[in-house]
C-alpha positions as MATLAB code, in Angstrom:
seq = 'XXXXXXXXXXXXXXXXXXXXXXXXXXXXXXXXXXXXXXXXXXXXXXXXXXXXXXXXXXXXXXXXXXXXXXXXXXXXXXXXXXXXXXXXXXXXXXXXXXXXXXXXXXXXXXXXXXXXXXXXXXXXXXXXXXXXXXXXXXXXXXXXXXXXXXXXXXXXXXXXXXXXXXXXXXXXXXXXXXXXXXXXXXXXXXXXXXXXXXXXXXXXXXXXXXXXXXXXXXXXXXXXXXXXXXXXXXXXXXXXXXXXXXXXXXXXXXXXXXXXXXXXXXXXXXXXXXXXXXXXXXXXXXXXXXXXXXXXXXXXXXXXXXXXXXXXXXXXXXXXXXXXXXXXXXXXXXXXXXXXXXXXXXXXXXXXXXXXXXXXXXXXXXXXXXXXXXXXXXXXXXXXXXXXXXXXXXXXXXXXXXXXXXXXXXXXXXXXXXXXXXXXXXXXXXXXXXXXXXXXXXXXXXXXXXXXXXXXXXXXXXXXXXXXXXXXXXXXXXXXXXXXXXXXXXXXXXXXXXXXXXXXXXXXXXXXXXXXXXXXXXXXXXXXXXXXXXXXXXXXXXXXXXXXXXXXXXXXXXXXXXXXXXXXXXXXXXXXXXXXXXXXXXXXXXXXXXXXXXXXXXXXXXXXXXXXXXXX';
ca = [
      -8.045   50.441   13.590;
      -8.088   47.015   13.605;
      -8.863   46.870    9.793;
      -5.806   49.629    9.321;
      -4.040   46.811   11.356;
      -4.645   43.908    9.152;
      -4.040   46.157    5.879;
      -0.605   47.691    6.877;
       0.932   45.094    9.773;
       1.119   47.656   12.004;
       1.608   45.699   15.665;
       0.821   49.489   16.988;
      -2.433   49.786   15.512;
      -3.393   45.791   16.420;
      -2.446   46.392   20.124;
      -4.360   49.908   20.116;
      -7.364   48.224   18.823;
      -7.354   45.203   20.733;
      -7.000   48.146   24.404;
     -10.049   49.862   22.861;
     -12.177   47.135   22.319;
     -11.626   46.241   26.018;
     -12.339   49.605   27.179;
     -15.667   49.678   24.747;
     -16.581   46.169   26.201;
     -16.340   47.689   29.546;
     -18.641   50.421   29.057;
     -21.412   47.716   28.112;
     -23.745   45.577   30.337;
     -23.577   41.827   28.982;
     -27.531   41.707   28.199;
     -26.925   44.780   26.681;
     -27.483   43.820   22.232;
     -24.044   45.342   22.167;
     -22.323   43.154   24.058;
     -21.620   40.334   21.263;
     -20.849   42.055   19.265;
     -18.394   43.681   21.014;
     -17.188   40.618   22.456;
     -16.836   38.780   19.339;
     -14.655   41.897   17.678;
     -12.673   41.850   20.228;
     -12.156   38.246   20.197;
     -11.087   38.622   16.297;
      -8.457   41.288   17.601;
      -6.961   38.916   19.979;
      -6.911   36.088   17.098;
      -5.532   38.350   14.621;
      -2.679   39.678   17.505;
      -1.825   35.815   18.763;
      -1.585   34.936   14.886;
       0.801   38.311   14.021;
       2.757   38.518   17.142;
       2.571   35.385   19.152;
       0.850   37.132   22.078;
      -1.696   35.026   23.861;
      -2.463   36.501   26.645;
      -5.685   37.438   26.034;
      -6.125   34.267   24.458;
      -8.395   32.068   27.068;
     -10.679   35.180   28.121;
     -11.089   35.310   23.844;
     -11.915   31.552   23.767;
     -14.545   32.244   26.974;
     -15.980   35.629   25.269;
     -16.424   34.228   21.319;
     -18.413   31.468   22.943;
     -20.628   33.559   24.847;
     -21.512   35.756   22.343;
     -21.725   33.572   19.574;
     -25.094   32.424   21.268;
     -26.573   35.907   21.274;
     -25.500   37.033   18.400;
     -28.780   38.604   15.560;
     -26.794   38.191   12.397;
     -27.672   36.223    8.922;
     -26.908   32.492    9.434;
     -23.702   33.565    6.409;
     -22.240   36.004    9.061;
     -23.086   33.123   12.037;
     -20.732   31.333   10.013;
     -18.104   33.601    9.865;
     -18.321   34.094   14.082;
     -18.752   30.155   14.338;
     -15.038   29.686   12.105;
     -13.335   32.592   14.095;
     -14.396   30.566   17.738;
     -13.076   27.451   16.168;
      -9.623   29.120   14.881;
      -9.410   30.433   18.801;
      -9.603   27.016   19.755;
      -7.553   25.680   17.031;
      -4.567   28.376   18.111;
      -5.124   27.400   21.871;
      -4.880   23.571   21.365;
      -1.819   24.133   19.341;
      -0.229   25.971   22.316;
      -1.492   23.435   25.029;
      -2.045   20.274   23.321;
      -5.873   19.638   24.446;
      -8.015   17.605   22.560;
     -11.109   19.135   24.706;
     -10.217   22.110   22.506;
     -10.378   20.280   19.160;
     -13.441   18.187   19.827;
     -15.409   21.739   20.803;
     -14.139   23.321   17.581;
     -15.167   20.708   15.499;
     -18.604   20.689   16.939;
     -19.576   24.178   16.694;
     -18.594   23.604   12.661;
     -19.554   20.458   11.727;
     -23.250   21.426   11.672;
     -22.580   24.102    9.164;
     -21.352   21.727    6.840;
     -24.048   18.982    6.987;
     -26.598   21.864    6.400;
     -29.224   21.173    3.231;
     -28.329   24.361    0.526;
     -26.526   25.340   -2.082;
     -22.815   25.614   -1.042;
     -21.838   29.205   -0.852;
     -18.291   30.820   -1.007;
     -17.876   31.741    2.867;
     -18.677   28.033    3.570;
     -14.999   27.646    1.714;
     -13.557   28.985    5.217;
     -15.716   27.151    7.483;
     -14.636   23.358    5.563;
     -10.668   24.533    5.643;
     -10.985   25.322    9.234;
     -13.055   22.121   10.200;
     -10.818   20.089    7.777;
      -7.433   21.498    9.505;
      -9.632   20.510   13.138;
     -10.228   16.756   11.985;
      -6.135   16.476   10.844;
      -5.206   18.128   14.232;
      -7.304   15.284   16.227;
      -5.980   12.451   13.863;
      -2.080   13.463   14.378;
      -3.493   13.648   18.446;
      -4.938   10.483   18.734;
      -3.884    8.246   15.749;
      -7.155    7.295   15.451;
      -8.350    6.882   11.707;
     -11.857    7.978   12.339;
     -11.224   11.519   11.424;
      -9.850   10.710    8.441;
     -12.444    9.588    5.721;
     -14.511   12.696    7.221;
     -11.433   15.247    6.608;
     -11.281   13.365    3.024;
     -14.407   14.346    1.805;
     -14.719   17.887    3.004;
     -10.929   18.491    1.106;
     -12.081   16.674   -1.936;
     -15.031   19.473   -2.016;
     -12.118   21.963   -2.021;
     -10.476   20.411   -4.506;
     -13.338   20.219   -6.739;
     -14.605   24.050   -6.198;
     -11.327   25.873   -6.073;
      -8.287   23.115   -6.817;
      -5.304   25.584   -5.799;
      -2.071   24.054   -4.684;
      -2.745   23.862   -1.280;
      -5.840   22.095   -1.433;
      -4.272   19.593   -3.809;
      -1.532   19.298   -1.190;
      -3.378   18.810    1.353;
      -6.005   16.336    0.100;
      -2.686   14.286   -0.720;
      -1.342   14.393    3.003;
      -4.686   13.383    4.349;
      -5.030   10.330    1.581;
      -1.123    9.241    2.561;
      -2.102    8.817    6.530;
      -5.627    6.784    4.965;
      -3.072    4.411    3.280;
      -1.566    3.424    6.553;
      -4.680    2.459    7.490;
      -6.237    0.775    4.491;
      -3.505    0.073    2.411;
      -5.649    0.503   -0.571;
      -3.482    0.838   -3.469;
      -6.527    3.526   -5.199;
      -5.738    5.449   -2.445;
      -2.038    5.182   -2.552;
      -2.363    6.007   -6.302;
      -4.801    9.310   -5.763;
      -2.381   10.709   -3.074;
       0.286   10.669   -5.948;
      -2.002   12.319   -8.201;
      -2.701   15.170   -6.166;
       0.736   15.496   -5.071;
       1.653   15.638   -8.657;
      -1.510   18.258   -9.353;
       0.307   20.206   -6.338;
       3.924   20.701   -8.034;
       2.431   20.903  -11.597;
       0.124   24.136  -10.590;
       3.521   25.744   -8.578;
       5.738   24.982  -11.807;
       2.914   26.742  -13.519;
       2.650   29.777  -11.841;
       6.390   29.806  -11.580;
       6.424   29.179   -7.765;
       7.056   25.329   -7.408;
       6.350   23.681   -4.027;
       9.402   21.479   -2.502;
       6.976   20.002   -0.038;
       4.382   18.937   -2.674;
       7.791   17.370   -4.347;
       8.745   15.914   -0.783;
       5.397   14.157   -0.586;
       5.158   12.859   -4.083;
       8.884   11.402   -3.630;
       7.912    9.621   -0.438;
       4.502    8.138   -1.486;
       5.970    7.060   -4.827;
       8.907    5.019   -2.485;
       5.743    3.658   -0.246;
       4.173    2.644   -3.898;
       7.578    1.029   -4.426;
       7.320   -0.782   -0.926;
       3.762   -1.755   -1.917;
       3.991   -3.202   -5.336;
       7.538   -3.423   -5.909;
       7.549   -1.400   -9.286;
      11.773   -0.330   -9.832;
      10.696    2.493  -12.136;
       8.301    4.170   -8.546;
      11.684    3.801   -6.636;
      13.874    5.371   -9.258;
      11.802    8.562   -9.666;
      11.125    8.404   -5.751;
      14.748    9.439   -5.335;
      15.381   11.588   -8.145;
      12.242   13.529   -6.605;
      13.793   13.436   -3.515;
      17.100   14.691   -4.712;
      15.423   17.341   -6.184;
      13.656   18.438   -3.516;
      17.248   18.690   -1.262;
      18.389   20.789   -4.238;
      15.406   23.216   -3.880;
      15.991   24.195   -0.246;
      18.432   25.870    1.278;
      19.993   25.014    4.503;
      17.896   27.044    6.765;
      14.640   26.052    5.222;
      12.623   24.493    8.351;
      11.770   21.524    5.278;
      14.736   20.144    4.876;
      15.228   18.105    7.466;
      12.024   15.887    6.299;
      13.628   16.163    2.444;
      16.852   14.937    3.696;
      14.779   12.156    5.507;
      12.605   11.041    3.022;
      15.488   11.089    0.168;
      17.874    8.711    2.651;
      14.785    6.420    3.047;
      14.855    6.283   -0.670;
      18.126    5.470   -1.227;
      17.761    2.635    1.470;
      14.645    1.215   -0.246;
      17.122    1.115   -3.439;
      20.169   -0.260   -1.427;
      18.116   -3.054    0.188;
      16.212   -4.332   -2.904;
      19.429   -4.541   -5.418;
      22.407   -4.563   -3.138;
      23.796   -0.856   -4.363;
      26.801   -0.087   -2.461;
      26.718    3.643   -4.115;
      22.907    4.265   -2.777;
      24.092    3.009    0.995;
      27.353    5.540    1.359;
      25.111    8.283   -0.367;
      22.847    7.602    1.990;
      24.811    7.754    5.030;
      25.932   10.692    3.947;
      22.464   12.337    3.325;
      21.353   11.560    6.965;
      24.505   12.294    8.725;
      23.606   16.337    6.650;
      20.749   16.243    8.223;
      21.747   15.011   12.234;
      24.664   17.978   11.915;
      21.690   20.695   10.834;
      21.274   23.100   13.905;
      18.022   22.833   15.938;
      16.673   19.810   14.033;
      13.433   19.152   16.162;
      13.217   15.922   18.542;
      10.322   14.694   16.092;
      12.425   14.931   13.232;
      16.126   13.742   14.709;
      14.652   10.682   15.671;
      13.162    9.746   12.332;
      17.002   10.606   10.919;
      18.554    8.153   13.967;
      15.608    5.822   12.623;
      16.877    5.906    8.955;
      20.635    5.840    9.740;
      20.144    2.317   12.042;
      18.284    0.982    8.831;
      21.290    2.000    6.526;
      23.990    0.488    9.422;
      21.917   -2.810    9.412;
      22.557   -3.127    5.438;
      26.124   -3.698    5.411;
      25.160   -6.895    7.546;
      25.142   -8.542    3.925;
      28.753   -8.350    3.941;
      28.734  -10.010    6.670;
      27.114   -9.400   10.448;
      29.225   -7.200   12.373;
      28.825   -7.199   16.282;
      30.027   -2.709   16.037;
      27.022   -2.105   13.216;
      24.562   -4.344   15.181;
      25.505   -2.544   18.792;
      25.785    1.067   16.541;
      21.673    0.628   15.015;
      20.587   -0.657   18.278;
      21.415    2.471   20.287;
      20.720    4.277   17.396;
      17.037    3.202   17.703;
      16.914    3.170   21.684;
      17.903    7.277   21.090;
      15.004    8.062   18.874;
      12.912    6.465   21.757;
      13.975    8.435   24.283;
      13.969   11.395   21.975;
      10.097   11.326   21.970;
       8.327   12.387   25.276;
       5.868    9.969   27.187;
       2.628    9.438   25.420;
       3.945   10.812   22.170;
       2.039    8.440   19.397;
       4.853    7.337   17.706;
       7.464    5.936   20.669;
       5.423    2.665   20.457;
       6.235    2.288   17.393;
       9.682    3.211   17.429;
      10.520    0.415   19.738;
       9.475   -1.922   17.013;
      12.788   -1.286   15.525;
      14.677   -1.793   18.950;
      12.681   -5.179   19.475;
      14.370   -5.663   15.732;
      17.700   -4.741   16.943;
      17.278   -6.998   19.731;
      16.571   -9.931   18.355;
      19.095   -9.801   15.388;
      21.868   -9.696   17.928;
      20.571  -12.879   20.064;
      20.464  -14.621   16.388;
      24.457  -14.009   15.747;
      25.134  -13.905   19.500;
      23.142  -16.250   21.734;
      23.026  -13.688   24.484;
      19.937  -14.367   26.370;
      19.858  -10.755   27.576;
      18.963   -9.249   24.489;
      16.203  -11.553   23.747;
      15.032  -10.665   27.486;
      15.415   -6.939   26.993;
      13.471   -7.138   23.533;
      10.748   -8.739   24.991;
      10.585   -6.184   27.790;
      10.601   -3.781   24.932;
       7.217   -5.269   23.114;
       5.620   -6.027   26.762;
       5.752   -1.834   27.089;
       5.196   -1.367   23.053;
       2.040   -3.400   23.146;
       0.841   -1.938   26.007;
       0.920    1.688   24.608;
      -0.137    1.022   21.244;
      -3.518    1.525   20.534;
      -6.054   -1.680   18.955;
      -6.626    0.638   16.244;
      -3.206    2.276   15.216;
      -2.136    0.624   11.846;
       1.285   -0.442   13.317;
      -0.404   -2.713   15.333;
      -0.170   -5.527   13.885;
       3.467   -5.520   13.242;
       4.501   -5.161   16.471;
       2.176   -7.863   17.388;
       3.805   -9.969   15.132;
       7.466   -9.141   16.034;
       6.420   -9.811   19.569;
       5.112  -12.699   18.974;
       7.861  -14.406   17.082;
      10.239  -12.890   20.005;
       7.946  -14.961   22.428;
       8.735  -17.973   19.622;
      12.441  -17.735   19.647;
      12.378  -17.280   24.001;
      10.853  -20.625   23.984;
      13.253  -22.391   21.870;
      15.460  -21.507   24.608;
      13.163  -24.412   26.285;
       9.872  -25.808   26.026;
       7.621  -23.017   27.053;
       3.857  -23.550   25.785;
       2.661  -20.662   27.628;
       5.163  -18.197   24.913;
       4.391  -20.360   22.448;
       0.336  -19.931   22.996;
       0.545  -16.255   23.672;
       2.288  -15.996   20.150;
      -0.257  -17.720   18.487;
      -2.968  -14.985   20.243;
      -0.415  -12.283   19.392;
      -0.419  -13.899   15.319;
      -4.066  -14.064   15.232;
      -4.731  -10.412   16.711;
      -2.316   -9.405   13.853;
      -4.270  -11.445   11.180;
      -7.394  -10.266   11.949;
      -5.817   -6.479   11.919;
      -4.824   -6.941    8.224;
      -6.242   -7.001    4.683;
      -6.205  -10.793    3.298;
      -3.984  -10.056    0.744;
      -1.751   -7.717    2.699;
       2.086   -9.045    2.082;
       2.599   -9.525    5.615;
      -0.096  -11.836    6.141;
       2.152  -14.995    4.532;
       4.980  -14.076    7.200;
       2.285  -14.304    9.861;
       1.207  -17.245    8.878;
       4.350  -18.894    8.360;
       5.602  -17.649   12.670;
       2.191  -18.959   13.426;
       2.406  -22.589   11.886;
       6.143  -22.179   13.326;
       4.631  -22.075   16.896;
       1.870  -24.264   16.620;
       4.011  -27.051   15.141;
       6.424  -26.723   18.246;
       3.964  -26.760   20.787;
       3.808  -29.877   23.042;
       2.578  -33.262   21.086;
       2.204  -30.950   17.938;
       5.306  -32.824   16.134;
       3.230  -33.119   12.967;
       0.339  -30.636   13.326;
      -2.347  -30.250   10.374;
      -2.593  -26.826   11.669;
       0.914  -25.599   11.224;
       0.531  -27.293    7.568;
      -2.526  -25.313    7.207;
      -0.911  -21.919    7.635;
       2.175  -23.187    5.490;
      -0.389  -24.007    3.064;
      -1.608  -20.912    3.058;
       1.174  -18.896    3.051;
       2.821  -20.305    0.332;
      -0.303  -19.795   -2.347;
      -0.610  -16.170   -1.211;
       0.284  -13.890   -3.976;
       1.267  -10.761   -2.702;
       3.774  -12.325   -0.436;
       7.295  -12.101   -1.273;
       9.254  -14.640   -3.081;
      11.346  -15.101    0.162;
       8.681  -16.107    2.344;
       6.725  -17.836   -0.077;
       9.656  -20.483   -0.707;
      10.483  -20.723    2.665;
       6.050  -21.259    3.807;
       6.512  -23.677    0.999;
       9.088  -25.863    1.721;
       8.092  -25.989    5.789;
       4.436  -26.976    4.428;
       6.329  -29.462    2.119;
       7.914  -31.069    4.835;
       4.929  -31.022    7.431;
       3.220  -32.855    4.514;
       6.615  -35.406    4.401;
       5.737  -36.121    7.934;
       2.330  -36.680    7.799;
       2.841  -38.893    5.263;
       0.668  -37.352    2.939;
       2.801  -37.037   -0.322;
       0.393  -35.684   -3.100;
       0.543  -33.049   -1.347;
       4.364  -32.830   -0.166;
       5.090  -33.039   -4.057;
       2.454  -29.868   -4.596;
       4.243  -27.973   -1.933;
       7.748  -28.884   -3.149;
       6.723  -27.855   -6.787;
       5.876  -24.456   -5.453;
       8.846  -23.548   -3.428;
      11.091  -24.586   -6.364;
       9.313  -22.471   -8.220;
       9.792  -19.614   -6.275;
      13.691  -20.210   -6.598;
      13.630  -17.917  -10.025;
      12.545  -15.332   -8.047;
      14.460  -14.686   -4.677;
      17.097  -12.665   -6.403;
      16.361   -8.949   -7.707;
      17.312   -8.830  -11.036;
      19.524   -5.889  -10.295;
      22.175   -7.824   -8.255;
      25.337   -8.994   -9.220;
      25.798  -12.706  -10.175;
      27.265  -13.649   -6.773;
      24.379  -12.093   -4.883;
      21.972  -13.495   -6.621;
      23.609  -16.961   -5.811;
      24.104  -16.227   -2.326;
      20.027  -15.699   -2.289;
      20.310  -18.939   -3.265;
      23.045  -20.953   -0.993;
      20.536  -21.851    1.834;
      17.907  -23.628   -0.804;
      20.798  -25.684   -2.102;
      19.617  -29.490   -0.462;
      15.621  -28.384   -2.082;
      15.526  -30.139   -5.355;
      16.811  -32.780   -4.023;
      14.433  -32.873   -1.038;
      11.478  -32.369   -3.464;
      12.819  -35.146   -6.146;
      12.842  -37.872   -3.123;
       9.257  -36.690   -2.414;
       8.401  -37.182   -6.002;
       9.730  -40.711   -6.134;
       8.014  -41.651   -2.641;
       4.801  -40.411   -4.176;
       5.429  -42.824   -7.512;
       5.804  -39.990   -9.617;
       8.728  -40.181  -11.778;
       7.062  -37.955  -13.903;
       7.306  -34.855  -11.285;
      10.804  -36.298  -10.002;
      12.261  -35.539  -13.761;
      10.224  -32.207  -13.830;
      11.344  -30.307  -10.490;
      15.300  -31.857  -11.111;
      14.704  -29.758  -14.414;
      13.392  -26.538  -12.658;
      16.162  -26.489  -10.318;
      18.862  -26.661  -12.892;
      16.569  -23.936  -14.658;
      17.071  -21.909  -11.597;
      21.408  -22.112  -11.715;
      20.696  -21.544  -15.427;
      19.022  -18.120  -14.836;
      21.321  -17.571  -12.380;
      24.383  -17.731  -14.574;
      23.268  -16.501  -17.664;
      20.327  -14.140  -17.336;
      22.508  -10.781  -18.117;
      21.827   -9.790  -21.445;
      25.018   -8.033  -21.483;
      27.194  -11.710  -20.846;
      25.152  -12.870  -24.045;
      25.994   -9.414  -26.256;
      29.489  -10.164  -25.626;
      29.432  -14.090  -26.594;
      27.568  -12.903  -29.563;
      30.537  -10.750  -30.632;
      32.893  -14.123  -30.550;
      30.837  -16.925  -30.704;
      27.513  -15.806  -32.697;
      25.896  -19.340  -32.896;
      26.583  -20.767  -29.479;
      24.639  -16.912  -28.430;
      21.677  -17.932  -30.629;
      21.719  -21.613  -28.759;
      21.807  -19.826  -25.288;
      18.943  -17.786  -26.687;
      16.701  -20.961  -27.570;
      17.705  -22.785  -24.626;
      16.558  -19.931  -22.153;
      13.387  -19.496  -24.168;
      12.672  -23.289  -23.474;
      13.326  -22.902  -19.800;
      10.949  -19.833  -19.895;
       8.290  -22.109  -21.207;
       8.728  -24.935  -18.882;
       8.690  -22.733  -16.235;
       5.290  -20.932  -17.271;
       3.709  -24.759  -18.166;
       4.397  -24.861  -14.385;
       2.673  -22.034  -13.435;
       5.165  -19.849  -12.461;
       4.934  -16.179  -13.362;
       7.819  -13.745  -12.799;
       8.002  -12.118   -9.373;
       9.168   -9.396   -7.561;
      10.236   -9.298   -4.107;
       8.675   -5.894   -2.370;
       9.845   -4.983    1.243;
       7.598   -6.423    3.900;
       5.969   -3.322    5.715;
       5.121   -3.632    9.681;
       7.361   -6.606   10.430;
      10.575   -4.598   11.263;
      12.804   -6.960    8.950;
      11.834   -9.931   11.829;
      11.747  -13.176    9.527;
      11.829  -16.532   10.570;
      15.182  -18.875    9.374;
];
C-alpha cells in the first residue's frame, strides 16, 4: 500500500498504510526479529506522509523508532545504508520544523561513517552523500561557522564528478559562493561561476533552463566585479540578472532574491561610474519587489538593505539630511525584521553603524555617533570570532571609537580601536583590499594618541598601506599622502619625496573611466594643494630633479582628465586633423612618463566589509 502510495499520490493509500503499520507494530514484541523491521517501514511511511502532506505528527515517535531499530536491524551493510539515510532525512525534516542543531549533528553522525568507509563507491552511496551534504549546508546556514563547508565541498564535487546533473552543479556552486566569504580565494570565486554556468548550460540543453542557476551566476559574477573590479563581470552580472526577472513570473517564490540580486547589480554599476539610469532603474526594481505579497522577513530586509544603499548614492549630488534619515531607518527596519539570534542581524547593523556615522560627519550631532556606537557595542557582541563579517564590523567600530574621541582626547577609544584594527588584520588575507583601509584608521589612531604627534608607527601603517596593491586607488592616495606627511614631520625627506611620488601617482586613477568629465574632476578637487605639497618636499630634500618630475605628473593628471575621451579627439580630428595627431603624441608621452614612474593603470573595486566607512 505504501508502494501503491508513492506510485499514484494517493494521500488515502499513504494514511492507510502508515494505520496498518501501527497496528502490525502492535501485534509484535520489540525483541521480537520483526520488530525493526517493522519499525523502520513504518518510519519510511511517516517520512514519505510528512514529505507529501505536511503531517508530522507521527514525526518524533518516527525519529525515536528509526533509531531503535536501525541498531537491530540483519540486513547487507548496502540496505544499512539505505535505513541509516532514511533516519537522517527524519532528522533532517524535524530540524527544519524546529530549528535544532541536536538534530543535525545526530544526522550527520550516523552518515558520515558511511562515507569515510574503504571500497569502491557504489550507486546507493549517491543518496547517502546528497543527504549528508544537504546535513553539513543545514548546520553551516545554523551556525555560520565555515567548518562544514570544505567537508560539504568535497562530498558535492564527488557528485559532480559521478553524475554532473544540474542540481549537483548548482549546488556545488552555492556551497563554493558561502567558501568565498570565508576565504576570498579568487579560484574559488572563479569555480562557483563555472558550475553555475555548467548549471544553466545543461537546463538550456535539455530545454528546461534554471532561473536560479542564472540568479547565482549573476550575483557571483557582481561579487567577481566587487573583487577584481573587471567592468565586463558587472555588465553581464546585470544582464544575467535582468534575465533572470524576465524568466519568472510574479508568483514564483524566486523572485524576490532575482529582484534583489539584479538591484544590487545595478548599484554596483551606479556606484563605480556615476549612472544616473542604473540608480532610478534600480529603485524601481526594489520598490517591485517590497510591493510583492508575502515577501518573507529574510528576504524584505535584504530589499530594505539594497534600497538604503541606492538612497545613499544620490549623496554625490550632494548630502541630503531626508536621504540620510530615509537609509538609516531603512537599515534599522531590516534589523528588527530579523528575530533574536538570527545570524545575520549582526551584520545588518553594520550598515546602521554606517548610517550613523555619515550623519554625525554632515551634522555634528553627537547623538548619532553615540547611538552608532551602541549599535557596534551589541554587533560585536553577537558576532561570532569566526563569521567572515567580522572583521568589518570590527573595523567600522573601531574608526567610530576614532571619530568619538576627536570629540576630545580619549586614549582609552583611541587604544580600543587600535585592538579592534588589529583583531580585524589578523582576520584577513594580506592582500585582502580592506587591509590598506585598516591600516590607514589604525596609523590614524595611533598618530593621535597622547605624545604620538609624529609616531613611526602611524608612518609604518601609512607605509604600508600605500604600497599595497589590491587596495583601491582612493585609499592608496590618501595612506600615501598621510605617510608623506608623517615623513614631513619627522623630518625624514627621502622618504616624504617616495611617499609623495606615490600618491601623485595614484591621481590617474581615482576616477572610473566611465564618468563624465566633471566627475572625474570632482574625484579630484580635494587632492588639489598635493603637487604642490610634494614639489616643496622635493626641494627640501635637494632634489630638483623629483621637484620637476612630480610638477609634471600632476599636470599629466588634469591632462588625462581633460582629454582622455577618445570621442573629444574623433571630433577635433574631423576639424583640426594635425592638432588631433599632436594630442595623440603628447598623451603617448605622458603615458610613458607615467610608466618610467612606475605607475600601472588601476581600477578602483568596491571595498567589501567596511560598510562604505572611510576615513577623510
Amino acid at each position: 500500500m505504501l508502494g501503491f502510495a508513492r506510485r499514484t499520490g494517493s494521500r488515502t493509500a499513504l494514511y492507510e498504510a502508515v494505520r496498518r503499520y501501527w497496528q502490525a507494530l502492535g501485534l509484535v514484541e520489540e525483541p521480537d526479529r520483526l520488530w525493526p523491521v517493522i519499525a523502520s517501514n513504518l518510519a519510511a511511511a511517516v517520512l514519505t506522509l510528512a514529505e507529501e502532506t505536511g503531517d508530522h505528527d507521527d514525526l518524533d515517535e518516527a525519529v525515536l523508532l528509526a533509531r531503535r531499530a536501525l541498531g537491530r536491524l540483519d540486513v547487507p551493510p548496502d540496505e544499512l545504508a539505505h535505513f541509516s539515510v532514511q533516519l537522517a532525512r527524519l532528522l533532517l525534516f524535524r530540524h527544519d520544523l524546529s530549528g535544532e542543531r541536536a538534530d543535525l549533528d545526530e544526522a550527520i553522525g550516523t552518515l558520515s561513517p558511511l562515507v569515510l568507509r574503504e571500497r569502491a563507491p557504489a550507486p546507493e552511496d549517491d543518496d547517502v552523500l546528497h543527504v549528508l551534504v544537504s546535513l553539513l549546508r543545514s548546520r553551516y546556514q545554523l551556525t555560520g561557522g565555515h567548518g562544514d563547508l570544505p567537508q560539504a565541498i568535497g562530498l558535492q564535487e564527488q557528485l559532480v564528478a559521478r553524475r554532473g546533473e544540474q542540481d549537483d552543479h548548482y549546488l556545488l556552486a552555492q556551497l563554493l559562493s558561502w567558501h568565498f566569504s570565508h576565504n576570498f580565494s579568487t579560484e574559488t570565486l572563479d569555480r562557483s561561476i563555472h558550475h553555475y554556468e555548467q548549471a544553466w548550460r545543461l537546463g538550456e540543453a535539455r530545454g528546461a533552463p534554471s532561473p536560479s542557476a542564472l540568479n547565482g551566476l549573476a550575483w557571483m559574477l557582481n561579487r567577481r566585479f566587487e573583487h577584481t573590479g573587471d567592468g565586463h563581470d558587472r555588465d553581464a552580472a546585470i544582464l544575467m540578472a535582468r534575465q533572470t526577472v524576465s524568466l519568472l513570473p510574479d508568483d514564483d517564490p524566486a523572485l524576490p532574491s532575482a529582484l534583489g540580486i539584479f538591484a544590487a547589480a545595478l548599484h554596483s554599476r551606479s556606484r563605480a561610474t556615476g549612472s544616473m539610469p542604473d540608480l532610478s532603474e534600480g529603485l524601481t526594481v526594489v520598490d517591485r519587489a517590497l510591493s510583492l505579497p508575502d515577501v518573507a522577513p529574510i528576504d524584505r530586509a535584504i530589499h530594505l538593505l539594497n534600497k538604503a544603499a541606492l538612497v545613499t548614492l544620490r549623496h554625490r549630488g550632494g548630502w541630503r539630511a531626508a536621504d540620510s534619515e530615509l537609509a538609516v531607518g531603512l537599515w534599522r527596519e531590516a534589523v528588527n525584521l530579523l528575530p533574536p539570534g538570527h545570524p545575520k542581524k549582526s551584520v545588518y547593523r553594520i550598515n546602521v553603524i554606517a548610517g550613523l556615522v555619515d550623519q554625525f560627519r554632515h551634522t555634528d550631532e553627537a547623538e548619532a555617533l553615540d547611538e552608532a556606537l551602541s549599535v557596534g557595542t551589541v554587533a560585536l557582541a553577537e558576532l561570532p570570532a569566526e563569521h567572515p563579517h567580522r572583521a568589518g564590523l570590527c573595523s567600522n567600530h573601531a574608526l567610530t571609537l576614532l571619530l568619538s574621541a576627536r570629540l576630545g582626547p580619549d586614549d582609552e577609544k583611541l587604544r580600543s580601536a587600535i585592538a579592534l584594527l588589529d583583531e580585524a588584520l589578523n582576520l584577513l588575507p594580506a592582500d585582502h583590499p580592506s587591509v590598506a583601509l585598516i591600516l590607514v584608521n589604525r596609523g590614524t589612531a595611533r598618530s593621535a594618541l597622547s605624545g604620538a604627534d609624529v609616531s613611526a608607527e602611524a608612518g609604518r601603517d601609512w607605509g604600508a598601506a600605500a604600497r599595497l596593491e589590491s587596495a583601491p586607488p582612493s585609499v592608496r592616495v590618501t595612506a600615501a599622502s598621510h605617510w608623506a606627511r608623517n615623513a614631513v614631520a619627522r623630518r625624514d625627506n627621502r622618504t616624504a619625496v617616495t611617499a609623495y611620488t606615490l600618491a601623485v601617482g595614484y591621481l590617474a586613477n581615482l576616477a572610473d573611466p566611465g564618468l563624465e568629465r566633471d566627475d572625474k574632476e570632482l574625484h579630484l578637487l580635494e587632492w588639489r594643494h598635493l603637487t604642490a605639497e610634494a614639489t616643496a618636499a622635493a626641494l627640501a630634500a635637494d632634489d630638483p630633479e623629483s621637484a620637476l618630475a612630480l610638477l609634471d605628473s600632476g599636470r599629466c593628471v588634469q591632462w588625462s582628465a581633460r582629454l582622455q575621451g577618445a570621442d573629444e579627439l574623433d571630433r577635433l580630428a574631423g576639424v583640426r586633423p594635425d592638432l588631433a595627431a599632436a594630442v595623440r603624441r603628447l598623451t603617448a608621452l605622458f603615458a610613458a612618463q607615467e610608466t618610467t614612474d612606475g605607475m600601472l593603470p588601476m581600477v578602483d573595486p568596491p571595498v567589501p566589509g567596511d560598510a562604505g566607512l572611510r576615513m577623510p
